[in-house]
VODREN-862601 format. One line per 4 residues: number of its first residue (from 1); their letters; for each residue x, y, z of C-alpha. Coordinates in Angstrom, 1 decimal. Each point is the difference from the previous one (the first is absolute). Last residue first. Layout:
N
NUM	A	X Y Z | ...
END
This chain:
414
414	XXXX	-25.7 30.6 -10.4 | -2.5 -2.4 2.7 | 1.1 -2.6 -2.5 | 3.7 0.5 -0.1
410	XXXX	-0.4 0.2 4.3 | -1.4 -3.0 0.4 | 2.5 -2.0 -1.9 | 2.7 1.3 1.8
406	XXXX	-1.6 -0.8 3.2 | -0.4 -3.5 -1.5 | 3.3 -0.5 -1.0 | 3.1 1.4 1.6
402	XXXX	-1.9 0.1 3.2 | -2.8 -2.6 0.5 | 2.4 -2.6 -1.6 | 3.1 0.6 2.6
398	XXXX	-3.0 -0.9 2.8 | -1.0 -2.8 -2.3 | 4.0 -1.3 0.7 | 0.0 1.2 3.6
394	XXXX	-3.0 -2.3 0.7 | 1.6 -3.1 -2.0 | 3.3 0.8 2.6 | -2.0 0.3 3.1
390	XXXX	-1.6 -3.8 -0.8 | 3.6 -0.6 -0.3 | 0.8 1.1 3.2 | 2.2 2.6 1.7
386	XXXX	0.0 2.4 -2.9 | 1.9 3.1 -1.1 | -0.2 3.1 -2.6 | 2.2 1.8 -1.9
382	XXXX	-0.6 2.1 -2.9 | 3.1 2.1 -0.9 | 1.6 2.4 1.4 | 1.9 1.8 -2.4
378	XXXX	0.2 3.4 -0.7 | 0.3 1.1 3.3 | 2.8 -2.0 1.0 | 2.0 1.3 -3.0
374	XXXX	-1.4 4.0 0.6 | 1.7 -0.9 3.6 | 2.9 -1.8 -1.2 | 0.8 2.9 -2.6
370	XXXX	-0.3 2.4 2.7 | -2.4 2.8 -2.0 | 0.4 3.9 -1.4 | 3.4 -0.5 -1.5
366	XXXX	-0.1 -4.0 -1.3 | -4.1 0.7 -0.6 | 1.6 3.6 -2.7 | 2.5 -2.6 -1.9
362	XXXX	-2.5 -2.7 -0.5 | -2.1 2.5 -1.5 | 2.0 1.3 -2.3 | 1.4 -3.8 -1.5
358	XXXX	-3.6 -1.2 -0.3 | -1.1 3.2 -2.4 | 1.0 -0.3 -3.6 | 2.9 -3.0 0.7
354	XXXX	-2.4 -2.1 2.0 | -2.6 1.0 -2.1 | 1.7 -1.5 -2.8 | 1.1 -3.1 2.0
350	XXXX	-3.6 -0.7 0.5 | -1.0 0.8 -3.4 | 2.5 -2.5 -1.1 | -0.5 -2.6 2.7
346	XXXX	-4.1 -0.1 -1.1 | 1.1 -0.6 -3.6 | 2.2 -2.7 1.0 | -2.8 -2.0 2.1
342	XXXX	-2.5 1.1 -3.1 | 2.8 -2.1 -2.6 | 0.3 -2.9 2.5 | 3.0 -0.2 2.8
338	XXXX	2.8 -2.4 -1.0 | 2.2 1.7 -1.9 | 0.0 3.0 2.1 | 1.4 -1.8 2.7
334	XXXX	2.1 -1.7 -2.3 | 1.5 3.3 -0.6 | 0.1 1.3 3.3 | -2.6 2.7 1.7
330	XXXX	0.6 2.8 1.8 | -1.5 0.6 3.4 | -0.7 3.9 0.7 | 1.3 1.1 3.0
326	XXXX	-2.1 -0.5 3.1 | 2.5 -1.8 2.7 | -1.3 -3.4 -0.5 | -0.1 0.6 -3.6
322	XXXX	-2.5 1.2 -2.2 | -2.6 -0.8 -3.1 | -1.5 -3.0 2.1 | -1.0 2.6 2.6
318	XXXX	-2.6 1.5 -2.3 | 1.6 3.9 -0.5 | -1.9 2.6 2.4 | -0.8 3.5 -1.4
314	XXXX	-3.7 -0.4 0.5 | -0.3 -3.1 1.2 | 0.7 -3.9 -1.3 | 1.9 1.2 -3.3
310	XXXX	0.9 -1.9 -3.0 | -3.8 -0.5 -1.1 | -0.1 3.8 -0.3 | -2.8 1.5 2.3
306	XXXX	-3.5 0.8 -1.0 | -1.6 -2.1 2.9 | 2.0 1.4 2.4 | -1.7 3.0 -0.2
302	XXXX	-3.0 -0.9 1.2 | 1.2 -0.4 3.6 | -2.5 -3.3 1.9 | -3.3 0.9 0.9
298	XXXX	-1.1 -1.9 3.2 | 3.0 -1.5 0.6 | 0.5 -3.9 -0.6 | 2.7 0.9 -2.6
294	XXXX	1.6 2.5 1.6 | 0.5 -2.3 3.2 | 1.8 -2.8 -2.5 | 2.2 3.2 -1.7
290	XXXX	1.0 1.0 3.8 | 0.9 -3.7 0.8 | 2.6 -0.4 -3.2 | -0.9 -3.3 -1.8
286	XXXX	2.4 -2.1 0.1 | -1.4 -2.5 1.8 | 0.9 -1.4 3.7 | -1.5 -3.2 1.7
282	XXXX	1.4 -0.7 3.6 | -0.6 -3.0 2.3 | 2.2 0.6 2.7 | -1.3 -3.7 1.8
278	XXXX	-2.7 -1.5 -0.9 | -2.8 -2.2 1.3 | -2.3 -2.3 -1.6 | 2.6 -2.9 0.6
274	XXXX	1.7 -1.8 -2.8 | -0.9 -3.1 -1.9 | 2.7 -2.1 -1.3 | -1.2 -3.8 0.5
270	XXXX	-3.8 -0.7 0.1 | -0.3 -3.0 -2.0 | -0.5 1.6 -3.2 | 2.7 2.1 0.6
266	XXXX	2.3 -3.3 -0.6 | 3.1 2.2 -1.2 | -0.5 3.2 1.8 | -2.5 3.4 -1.1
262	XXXX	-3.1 -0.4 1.4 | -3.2 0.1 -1.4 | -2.2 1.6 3.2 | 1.9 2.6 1.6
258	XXXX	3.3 0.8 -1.9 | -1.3 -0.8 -3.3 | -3.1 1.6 0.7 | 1.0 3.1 1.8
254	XXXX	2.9 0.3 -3.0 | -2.6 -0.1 -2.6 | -2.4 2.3 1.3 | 2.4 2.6 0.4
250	XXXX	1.5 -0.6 -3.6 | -3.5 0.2 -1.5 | -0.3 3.7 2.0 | 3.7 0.8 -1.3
246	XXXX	-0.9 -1.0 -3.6 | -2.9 2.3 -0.1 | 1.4 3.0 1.6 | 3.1 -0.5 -2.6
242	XXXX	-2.2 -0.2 -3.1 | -2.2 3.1 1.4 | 3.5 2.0 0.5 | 1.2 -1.4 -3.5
238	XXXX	-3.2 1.5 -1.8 | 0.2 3.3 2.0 | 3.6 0.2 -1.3 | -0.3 -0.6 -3.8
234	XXXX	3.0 -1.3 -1.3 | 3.3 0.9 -0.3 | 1.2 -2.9 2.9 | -3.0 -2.0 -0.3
230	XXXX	2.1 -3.8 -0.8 | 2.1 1.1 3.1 | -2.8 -0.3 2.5 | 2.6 -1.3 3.0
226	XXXX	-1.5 -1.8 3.1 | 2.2 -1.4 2.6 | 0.0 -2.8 2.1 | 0.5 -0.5 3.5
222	XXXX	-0.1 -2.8 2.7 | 1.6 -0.3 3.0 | 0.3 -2.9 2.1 | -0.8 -1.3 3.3
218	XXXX	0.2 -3.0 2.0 | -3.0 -1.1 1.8 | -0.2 -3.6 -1.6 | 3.2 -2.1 -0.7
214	XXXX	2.0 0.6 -3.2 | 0.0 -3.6 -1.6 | 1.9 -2.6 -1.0 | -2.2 -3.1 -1.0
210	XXXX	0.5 -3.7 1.4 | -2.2 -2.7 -1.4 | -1.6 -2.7 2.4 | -0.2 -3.3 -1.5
206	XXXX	-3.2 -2.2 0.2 | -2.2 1.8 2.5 | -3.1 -2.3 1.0 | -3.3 0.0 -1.5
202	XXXX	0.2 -3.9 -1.0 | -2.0 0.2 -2.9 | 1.2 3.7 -1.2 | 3.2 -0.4 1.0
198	XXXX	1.2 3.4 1.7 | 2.0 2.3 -1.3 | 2.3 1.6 2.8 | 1.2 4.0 -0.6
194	XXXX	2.6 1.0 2.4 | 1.0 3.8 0.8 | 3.1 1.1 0.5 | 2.1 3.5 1.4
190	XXXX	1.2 3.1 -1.8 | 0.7 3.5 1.6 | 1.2 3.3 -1.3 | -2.7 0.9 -3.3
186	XXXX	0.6 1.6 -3.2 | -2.3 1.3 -2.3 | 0.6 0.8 -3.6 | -0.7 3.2 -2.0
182	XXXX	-3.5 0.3 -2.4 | 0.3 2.3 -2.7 | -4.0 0.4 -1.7 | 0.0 1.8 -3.4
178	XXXX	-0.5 -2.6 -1.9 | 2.7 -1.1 -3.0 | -2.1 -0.8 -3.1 | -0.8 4.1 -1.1
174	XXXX	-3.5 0.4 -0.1 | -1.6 0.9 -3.3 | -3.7 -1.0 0.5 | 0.3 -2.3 -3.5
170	XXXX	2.6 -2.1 2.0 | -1.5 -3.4 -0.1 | 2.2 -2.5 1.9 | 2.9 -1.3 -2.4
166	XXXX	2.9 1.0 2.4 | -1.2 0.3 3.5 | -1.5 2.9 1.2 | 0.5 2.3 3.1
162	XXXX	-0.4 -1.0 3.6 | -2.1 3.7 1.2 | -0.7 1.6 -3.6 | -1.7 -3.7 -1.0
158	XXXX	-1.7 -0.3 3.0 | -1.5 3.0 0.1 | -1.2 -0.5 -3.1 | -1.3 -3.1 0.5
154	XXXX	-2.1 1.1 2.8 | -3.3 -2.0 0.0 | 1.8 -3.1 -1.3 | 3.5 0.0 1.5
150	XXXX	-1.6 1.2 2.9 | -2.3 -2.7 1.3 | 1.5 -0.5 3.6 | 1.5 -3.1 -1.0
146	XXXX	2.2 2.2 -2.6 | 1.0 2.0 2.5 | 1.7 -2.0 2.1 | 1.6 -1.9 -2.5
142	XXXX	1.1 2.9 -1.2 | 1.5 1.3 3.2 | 1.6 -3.7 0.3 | 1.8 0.2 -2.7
138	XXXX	1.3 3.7 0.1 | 1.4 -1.3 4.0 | 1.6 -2.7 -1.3 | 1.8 2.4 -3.4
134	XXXX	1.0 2.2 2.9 | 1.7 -3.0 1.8 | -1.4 -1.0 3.8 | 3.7 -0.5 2.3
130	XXXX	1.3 -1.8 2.2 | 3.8 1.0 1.1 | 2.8 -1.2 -2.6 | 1.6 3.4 0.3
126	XXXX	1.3 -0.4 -3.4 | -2.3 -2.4 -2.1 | -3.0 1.1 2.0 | -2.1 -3.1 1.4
122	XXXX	-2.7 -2.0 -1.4 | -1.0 -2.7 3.0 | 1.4 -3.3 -0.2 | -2.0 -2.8 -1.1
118	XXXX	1.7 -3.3 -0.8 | 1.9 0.0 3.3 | 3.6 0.1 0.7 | 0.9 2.4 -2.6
114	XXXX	1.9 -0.3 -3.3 | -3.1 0.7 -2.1 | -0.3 3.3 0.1 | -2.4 0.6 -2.2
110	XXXX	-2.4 1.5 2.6 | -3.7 -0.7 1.3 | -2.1 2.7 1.5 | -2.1 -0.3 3.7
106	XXXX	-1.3 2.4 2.5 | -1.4 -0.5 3.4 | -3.1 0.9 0.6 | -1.1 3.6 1.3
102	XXXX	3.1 1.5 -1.1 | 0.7 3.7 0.9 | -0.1 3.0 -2.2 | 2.4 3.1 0.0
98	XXXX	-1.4 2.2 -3.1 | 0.9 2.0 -2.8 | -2.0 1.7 -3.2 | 2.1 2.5 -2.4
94	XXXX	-2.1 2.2 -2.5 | 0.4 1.0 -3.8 | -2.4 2.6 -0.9 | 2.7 2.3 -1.4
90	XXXX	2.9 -1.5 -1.5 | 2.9 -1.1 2.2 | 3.7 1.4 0.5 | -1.4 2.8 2.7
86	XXXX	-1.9 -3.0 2.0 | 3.5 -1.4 1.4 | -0.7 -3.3 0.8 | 0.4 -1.8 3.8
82	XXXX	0.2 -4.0 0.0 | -0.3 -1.4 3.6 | 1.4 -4.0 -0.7 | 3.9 1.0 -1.4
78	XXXX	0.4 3.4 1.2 | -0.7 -0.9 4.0 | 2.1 -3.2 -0.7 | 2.1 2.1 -1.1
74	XXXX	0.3 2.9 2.6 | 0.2 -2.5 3.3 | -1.3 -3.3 0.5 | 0.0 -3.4 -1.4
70	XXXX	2.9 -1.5 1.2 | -1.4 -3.0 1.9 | -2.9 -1.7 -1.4 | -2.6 -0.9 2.8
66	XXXX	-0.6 -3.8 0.6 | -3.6 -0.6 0.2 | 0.3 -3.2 2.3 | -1.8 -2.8 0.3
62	XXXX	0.4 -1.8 -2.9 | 3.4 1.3 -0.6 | 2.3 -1.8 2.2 | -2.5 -3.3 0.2
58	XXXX	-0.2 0.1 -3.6 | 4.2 0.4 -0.2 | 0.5 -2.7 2.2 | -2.7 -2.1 -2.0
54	XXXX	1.5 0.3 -2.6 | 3.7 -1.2 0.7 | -2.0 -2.9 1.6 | -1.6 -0.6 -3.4
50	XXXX	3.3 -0.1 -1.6 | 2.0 -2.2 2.4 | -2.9 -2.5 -0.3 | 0.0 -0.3 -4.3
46	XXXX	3.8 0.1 0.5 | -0.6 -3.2 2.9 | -2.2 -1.0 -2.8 | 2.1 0.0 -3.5
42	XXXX	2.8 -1.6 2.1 | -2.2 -3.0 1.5 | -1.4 -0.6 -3.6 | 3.1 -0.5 -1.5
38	XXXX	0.4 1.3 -3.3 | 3.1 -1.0 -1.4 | 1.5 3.2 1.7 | -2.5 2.6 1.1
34	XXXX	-0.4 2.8 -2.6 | -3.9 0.9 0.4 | 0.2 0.3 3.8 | 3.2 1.6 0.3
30	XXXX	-1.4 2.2 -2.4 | -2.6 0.8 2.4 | 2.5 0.3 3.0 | 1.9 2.7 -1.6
26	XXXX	-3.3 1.3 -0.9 | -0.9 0.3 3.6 | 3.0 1.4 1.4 | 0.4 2.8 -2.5
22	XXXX	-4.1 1.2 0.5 | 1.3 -0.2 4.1 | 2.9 2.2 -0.5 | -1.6 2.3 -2.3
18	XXXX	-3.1 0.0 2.4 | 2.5 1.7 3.3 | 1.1 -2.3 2.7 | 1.5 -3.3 -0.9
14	XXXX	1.6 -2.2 2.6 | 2.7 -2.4 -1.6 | 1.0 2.2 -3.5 | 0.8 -1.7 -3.0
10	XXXX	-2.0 0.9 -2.0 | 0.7 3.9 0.5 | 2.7 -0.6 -1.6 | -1.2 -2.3 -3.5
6	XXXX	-2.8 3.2 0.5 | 3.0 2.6 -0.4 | 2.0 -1.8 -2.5 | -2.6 -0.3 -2.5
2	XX	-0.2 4.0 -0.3 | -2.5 2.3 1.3
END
């Protein structure tokens, strides 16, 4: 917005929208400041005219949640409910969403300091509707966490989850970036809240302090994702405990924060806590449901166990080798430059079979099988949903119980 806008919207008799009101004010302000000679009686009727143009906007917005208009349709559907195409991720990666809905009212503090009051709520720098930033919502998950005692009894969990910052110890070889993507939440209506410290001796309120805030009973959605790309070549038992084990910390994590901790500016006075109940909570891994039933069979195929690493069945290329339409995915240069000497050995014996016996046998499924069918059937991954967050912990040591332990049992009754 350019200089010429606010000086216009200044001027304005009856303001309406906050813009108008924010432009109002500070005219007034530095009314205030500049006042010839420094009269007294010009500084205060400013000083007056200021307050009042305050107290309109207050008594417009104090009250009121005033819904956002706009926000509707196929972007603002895109923009705060994420979907991810599982076919472009590694193995063991999984996708967590949820529709919550405040408890308390919920608090943040923006730069913008060009607003009426001196705490505005953070708001998207295009839309400019509230919003909770990624890097907010990584912050607080910690925080969470860490009062729970698990930076200490599972530090390297912790580590994998947030990452590592430079100079930490690094003798366990994790990469610095985590592997946790969190996306931002948006919300549709604002309102106010007032804070009033009160004098201590007199145990009165002294000056009442005005914070933007999205009211209580609104909703949001949350979602993260969960990408093990340091494993990628490695061992894929290992990575399947690893992921079991972050998503069950995760679980607890987000009941806490959301539940007990909080997750607003001023949490420790009760301000963004959500409600025990969910809506469309969904958590999906990709791990292919048949393979997760094998594995908590009673005696899961031998043969598998000799396989190459390249392949996930007999005669079945890992879907990272292929495209979306099951041709073999070739790797570019700096592609190749940047995988580590087993991750290119692996895509060399992959693209070899591909070229021994791949090509065949993707020839005879187009003939014999609908490719959307043998598609369809290929891949459906792990899905499972939640109306709770006490549901969501259970679901996690559900997932536990059947890539883990039931594959445990079964190596040592073999």
């Amino acid at each position: 917005m350019s200089f010429d806008y606010f000086v216009d919207l200044g001027k304005k008799s009856s303001p309406e929208t906050t813009d108008e009101f924010t432009a109002i004010y500070h005219c007034l302000i530095a009314k205030q400041t500049t006042s010839a000679d420094g009269k007294d009686d010009q500084k205060s009727t400013s000083k007056k005219d200021a307050d009042q143009i305050r107290n309109q906007w207050k008594t417009k917005h104090l009250h009121l949640s005033v819904r956002l208009s706009g926000q509707s349709g196929l972007v603002w559907n895109y923009i705060t409910e994420p979907e991810i195409d599982f076919a472009l991720l590694p193995d063991n990666s999984f996708f967590l969403s949820l529709i919550f809905t405040l408890a308390t009212p919920y608090l943040s503090r923006d730069d913008n300091s060009f607003y009426i009051i001196d705490n505005p709520i953070v708001r998207d720098k295009v839309y400019r509707v509230p919003m909770v930033r990624p890097s907010s919502w990584k912050g607080n998950l910690y925080s969470a966490l860490w009062q729970m005692g698990y930076e200490r009894q599972n530090s390297l969990s912790m580590r994998r989850i947030f990452g590592q910052a430079h100079g930490q110890d690094n003798e366990e070889g994790f990469n610095q970036a985590g592997r946790l993507f969190l996306f931002p939440t948006f919300f549709q209506k604002t309102g106010l809240e007032i804070i009033n410290p009160h004098d201590r001796s007199r145990r009165v309120g002294k000056n009442p302090i005005l914070y933007e805030s999205v009211p209580s009973n609104e909703k949001g959605c949350f979602s993260f994702l969960y990408i093990p790309f340091d494993r990628i070549g490695e061992d894929e038992q290992e990575t399947c405990r690893q992921m079991v084990e972050d998503l069950r910390v995760l679980a607890e994590g987000l009941r806490a924060m959301f539940l007990t901790y909080g997750f607003s500016a001023k949490r420790s006075s009760g301000y963004g806590l959500a409600k025990t109940q969910v809506q469309d909570g969904t958590l999906q891994i990709k791990v292919e449901e048949s393979v997760s039933l094998q594995s908590s069979a009673t005696n899961p195929p031998n043969p598998a166990q000799n396989l190459p690493k390249c392949l996930i069945a007999p005669n079945k290329l890992k879907p990272e080798y292929l495209n979306p339409d099951g041709t073999f995915r070739e790797r570019s240069q700096s592609e190749l430059n940047s995988m580590t000497k087993p991750q290119r050995q692996d895509y060399e014996k992959a693209k070899k079979w591909w070229e021994r016996e791949g090509k065949e046998l993707s020839g005879r499924e187009e003939v014999s099988n609908p490719p959307a069918q043998a598609a369809t059937a290929e891949r459906k991954w792990m899905t499972r949903k939640f109306s709770t967050f006490d549901e969501l912990v259970e679901r996690a040591k559900e997932i536990q119980e059947i890539l883990i332990d039931a594959g445990e049992k079964n190596e040592s009754n073999s």
